[in-house]
C-alpha positions in Angstrom: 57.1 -79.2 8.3 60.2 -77.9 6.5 58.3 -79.1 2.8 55.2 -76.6 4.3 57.6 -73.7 5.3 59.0 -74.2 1.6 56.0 -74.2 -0.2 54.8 -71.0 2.0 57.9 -69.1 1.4 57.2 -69.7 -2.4 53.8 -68.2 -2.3 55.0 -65.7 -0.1 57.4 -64.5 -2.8 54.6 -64.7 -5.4 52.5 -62.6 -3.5 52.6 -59.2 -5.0 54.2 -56.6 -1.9 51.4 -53.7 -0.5 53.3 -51.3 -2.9 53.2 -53.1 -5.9 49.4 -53.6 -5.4 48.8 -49.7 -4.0 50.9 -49.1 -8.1 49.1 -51.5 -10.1 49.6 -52.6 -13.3 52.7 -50.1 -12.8 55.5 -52.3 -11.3 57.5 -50.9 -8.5 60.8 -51.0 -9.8 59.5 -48.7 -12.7 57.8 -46.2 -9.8 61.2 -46.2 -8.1 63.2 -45.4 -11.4 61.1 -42.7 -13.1 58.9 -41.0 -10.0 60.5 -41.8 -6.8 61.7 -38.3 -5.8 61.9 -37.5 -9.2 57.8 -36.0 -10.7 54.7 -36.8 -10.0 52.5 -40.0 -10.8 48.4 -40.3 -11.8 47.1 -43.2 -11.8 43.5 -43.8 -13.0 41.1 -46.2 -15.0 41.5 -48.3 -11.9 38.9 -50.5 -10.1 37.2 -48.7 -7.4 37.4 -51.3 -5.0 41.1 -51.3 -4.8 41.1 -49.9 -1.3 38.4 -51.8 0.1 38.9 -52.3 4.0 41.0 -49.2 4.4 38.3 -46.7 5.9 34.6 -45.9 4.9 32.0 -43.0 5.7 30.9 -45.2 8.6 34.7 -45.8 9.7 34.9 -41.8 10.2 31.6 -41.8 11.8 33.2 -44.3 14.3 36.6 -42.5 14.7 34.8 -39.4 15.5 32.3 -40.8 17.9 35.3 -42.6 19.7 37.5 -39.5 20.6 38.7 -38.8 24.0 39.6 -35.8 25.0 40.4 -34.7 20.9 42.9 -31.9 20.2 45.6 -31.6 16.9 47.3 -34.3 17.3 44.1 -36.7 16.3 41.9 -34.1 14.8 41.6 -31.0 12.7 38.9 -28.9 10.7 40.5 -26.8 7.9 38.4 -24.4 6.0 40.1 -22.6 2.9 43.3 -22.9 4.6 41.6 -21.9 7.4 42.0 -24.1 10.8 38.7 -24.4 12.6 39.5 -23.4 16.6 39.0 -27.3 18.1 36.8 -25.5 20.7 34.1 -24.9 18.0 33.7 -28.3 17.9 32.9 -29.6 21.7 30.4 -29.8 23.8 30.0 -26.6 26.0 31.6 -26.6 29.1 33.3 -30.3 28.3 36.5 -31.6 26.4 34.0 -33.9 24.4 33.4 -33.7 20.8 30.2 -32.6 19.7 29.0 -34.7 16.3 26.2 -32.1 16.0 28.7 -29.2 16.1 31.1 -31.3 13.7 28.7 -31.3 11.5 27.8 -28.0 10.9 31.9 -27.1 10.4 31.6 -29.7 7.6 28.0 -28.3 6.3 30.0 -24.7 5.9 32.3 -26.1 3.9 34.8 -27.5 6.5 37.8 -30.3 5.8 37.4 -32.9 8.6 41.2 -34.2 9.0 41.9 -37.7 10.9 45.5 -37.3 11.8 47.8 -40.3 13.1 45.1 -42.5 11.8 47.7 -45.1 11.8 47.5 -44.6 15.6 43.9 -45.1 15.8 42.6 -47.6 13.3 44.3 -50.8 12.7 43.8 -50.9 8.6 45.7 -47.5 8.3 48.4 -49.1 10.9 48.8 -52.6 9.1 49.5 -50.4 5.9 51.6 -48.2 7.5 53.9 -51.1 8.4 53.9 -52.6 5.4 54.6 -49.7 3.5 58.0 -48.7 5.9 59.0 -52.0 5.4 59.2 -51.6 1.5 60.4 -47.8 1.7 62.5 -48.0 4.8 61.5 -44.8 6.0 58.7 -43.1 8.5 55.6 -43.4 7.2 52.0 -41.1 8.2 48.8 -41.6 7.4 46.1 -39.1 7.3 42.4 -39.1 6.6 40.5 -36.1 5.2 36.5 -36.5 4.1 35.5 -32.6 2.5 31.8 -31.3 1.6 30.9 -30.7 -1.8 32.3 -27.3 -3.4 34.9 -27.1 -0.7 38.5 -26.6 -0.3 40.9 -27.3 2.9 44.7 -26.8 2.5 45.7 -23.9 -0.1 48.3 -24.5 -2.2 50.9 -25.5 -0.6 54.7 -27.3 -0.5 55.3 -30.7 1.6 58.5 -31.8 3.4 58.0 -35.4 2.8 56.2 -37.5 -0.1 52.6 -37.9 -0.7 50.8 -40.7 -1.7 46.6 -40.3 -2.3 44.8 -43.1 -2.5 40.9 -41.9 -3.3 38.1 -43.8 -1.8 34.8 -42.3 -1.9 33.5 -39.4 -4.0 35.8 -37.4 -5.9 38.3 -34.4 -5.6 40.1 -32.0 -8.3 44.2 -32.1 -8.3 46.3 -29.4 -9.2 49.9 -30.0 -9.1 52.6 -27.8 -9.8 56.2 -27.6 -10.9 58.9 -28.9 -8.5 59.3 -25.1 -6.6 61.9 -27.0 -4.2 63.9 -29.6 -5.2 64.0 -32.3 -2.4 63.2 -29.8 0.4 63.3 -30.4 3.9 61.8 -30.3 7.3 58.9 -28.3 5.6 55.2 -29.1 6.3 52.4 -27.0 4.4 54.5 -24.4 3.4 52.9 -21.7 1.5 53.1 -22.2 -2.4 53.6 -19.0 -4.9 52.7 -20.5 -7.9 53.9 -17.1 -9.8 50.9 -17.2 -12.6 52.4 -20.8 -13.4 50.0 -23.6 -14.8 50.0 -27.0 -13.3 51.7 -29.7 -14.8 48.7 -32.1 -13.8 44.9 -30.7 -13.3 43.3 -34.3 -13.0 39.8 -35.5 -11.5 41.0 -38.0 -8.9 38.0 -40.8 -8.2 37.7 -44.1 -5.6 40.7 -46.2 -6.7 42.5 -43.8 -8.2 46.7 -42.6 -7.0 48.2 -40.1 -6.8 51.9 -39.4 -5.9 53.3 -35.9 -5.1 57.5 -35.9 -4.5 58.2 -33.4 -1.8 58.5 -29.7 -3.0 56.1 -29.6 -6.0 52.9 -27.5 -4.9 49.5 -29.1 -5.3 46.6 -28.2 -4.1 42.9 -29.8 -4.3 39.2 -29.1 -3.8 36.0 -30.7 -4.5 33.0 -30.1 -7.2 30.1 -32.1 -7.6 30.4 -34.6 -4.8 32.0 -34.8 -1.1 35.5 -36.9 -0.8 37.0 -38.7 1.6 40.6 -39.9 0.7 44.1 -41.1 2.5 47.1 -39.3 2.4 49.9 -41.3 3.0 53.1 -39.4 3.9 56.5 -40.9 3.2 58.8 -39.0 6.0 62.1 -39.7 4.8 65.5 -40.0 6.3 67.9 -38.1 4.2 72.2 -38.1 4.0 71.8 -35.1 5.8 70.3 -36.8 9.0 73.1 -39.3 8.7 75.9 -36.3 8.2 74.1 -35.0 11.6 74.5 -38.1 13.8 78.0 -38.9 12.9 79.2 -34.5 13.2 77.3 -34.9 16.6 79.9 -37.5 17.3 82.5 -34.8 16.6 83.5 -32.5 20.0 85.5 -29.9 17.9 82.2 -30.1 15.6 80.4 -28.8 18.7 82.5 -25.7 19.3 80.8 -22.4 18.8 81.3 -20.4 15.7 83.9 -17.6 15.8 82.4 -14.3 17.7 82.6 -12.7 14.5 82.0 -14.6 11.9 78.4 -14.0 11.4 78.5 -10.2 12.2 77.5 -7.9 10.0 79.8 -5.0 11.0 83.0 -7.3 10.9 83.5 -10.7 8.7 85.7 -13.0 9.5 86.9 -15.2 7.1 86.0 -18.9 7.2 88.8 -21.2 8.6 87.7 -23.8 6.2 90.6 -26.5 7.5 88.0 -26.5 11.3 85.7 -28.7 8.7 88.6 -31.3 8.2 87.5 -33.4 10.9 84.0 -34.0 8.8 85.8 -35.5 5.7 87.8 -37.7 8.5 84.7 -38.9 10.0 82.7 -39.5 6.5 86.1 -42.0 5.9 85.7 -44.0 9.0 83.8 -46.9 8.1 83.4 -47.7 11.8 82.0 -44.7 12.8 80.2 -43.9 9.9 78.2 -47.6 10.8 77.5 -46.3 14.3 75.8 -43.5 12.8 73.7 -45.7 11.0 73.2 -48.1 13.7 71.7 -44.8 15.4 69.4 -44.0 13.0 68.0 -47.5 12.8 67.2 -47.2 16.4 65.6 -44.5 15.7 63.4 -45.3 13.0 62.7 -48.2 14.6 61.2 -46.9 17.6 59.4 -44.5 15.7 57.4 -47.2 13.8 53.9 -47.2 13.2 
């Protein structure tokens, strides 16, 4: 028993991990040193049948078929940055989606988005997993299958990091200059691209990857063909959160501001020594490991 456990722990570290196959032939640890956070990554000439089991055309039929009661949280229909009213969509007089009705959003040119789908289909979940295992932090996924000659989202900015993995059809990427640099608790924020060119403008096809750090604008839209892709969203945690779970330990942290330190008509100077308590607490090991322990809990209750 103990020679089998052995023998499986040495395949086990052989295997390749779900990142370093989503990134192949680029190895992690070079994604993590060059891109991670840092600029964007294409990755093409790949086998189309890299994502085999992840979702198909008939998969979406399925999802669709199989809502209950659908609203935001598990569906939406975005036409050039346009949200379709979810009522369009349902039978008449019922909470029940209509697939004729679906259909003719997505005939006029309509983005049919699968949010949470890694709360509704066990592929998306299983990668999910594996994926917040390797990053440590929250991780989405979303499905989005657009018409031919379409576009959904506008340009826009994201609050967290994007991976697209490409299965079926293809779709046109523009991505632009970082216009935030590691922005937060932003989601599809408009993007001014200010008569700027994009950095990448790249035909993205089944098998293909593409990784967008959080505050460079991109936007995409469809030519020839229809696409259906995964977006998989890297929520991170940041040394912010951290810095807000150990100042919430803090009472005197808690106090109100001044009466008139934010007035317009009378400023009162900042008493810069009521932030001496933060540099205290960022020095207590203990506490600072509480915090931590805290946000562990959280992330782990929040797992996919």
């Amino acid at each position: 028993m103990t020679a089998r456990r052995s023998t499986q722990r040495k395949r086990a570290a052989k295997e390749p991990s779900t990142l370093s196959h989503l990134l192949s032939p680029m190895h992690s640890d070079e994604f993590f040193a060059d891109h991670w956070e840092r600029k964007p990554l294409v990755l093409t000439s790949r086998a189309n049948r890299r994502y085999d089991g992840l979702l198909t055309m008939r998969d979406v039929d399925y999802l669709l078929a199989s809502l209950i009661s659908p609203n935001a949280a598990c569906l939406k229909l975005v036409n050039r940055n346009v949200d379709v009213p979810i009522e369009r969509v349902l039978e008449r007089g019922q909470n029940r989606l209509s697939m004729r009705r679906v259909m003719q959003e997505f005939r006029a040119g309509a983005t049919i988005v699968l949010t949470s789908l890694h709360r509704r289909w066990e592929p998306a979940r299983k990668l999910g997993y594996e994926l917040e295992d390797v990053f440590g932090h929250p991780v989405r996924l979303n499905a989005y299958l657009t018409p031919k000659g379409s576009q959904g989202p506008a340009a826009h900015v994201d609050g967290h990091d994007v991976f697209i993995l490409q299965l079926e059809g293809e779709k046109r990427w523009k991505v632009y200059d970082r216009a935030l640099e590691l922005p937060v608790a932003i989601d599809g924020s408009p993007f001014l691209r200010h008569a700027t060119t994009p950095v990448h403008d790249v035909m993205i096809v089944p098998g293909n990857l593409l990784y967008i750090p959080r505050g460079w604008g991109h936007e995409a839209a469809t030519e020839r063909t229809h696409s259906l892709h995964v977006t998989v969203g890297v929520e991170v945690l940041t040394w912010l959160d951290l810095l807000h779970e150990l100042a919430m330990t803090e009472a005197s942290l808690r106090r109100a501001l001044p009466q008139q330190l934010l007035a317009a008509t009378s400023k009162v100077p900042v008493d810069v020594s009521a932030l001496d308590p933060v540099v205290r607490l960022c020095r207590d090991s203990e506490r600072v490991e509480a915090a931590a322990d805290r946000l562990r809990a959280r992330f782990s209750m929040q797992r996919v």
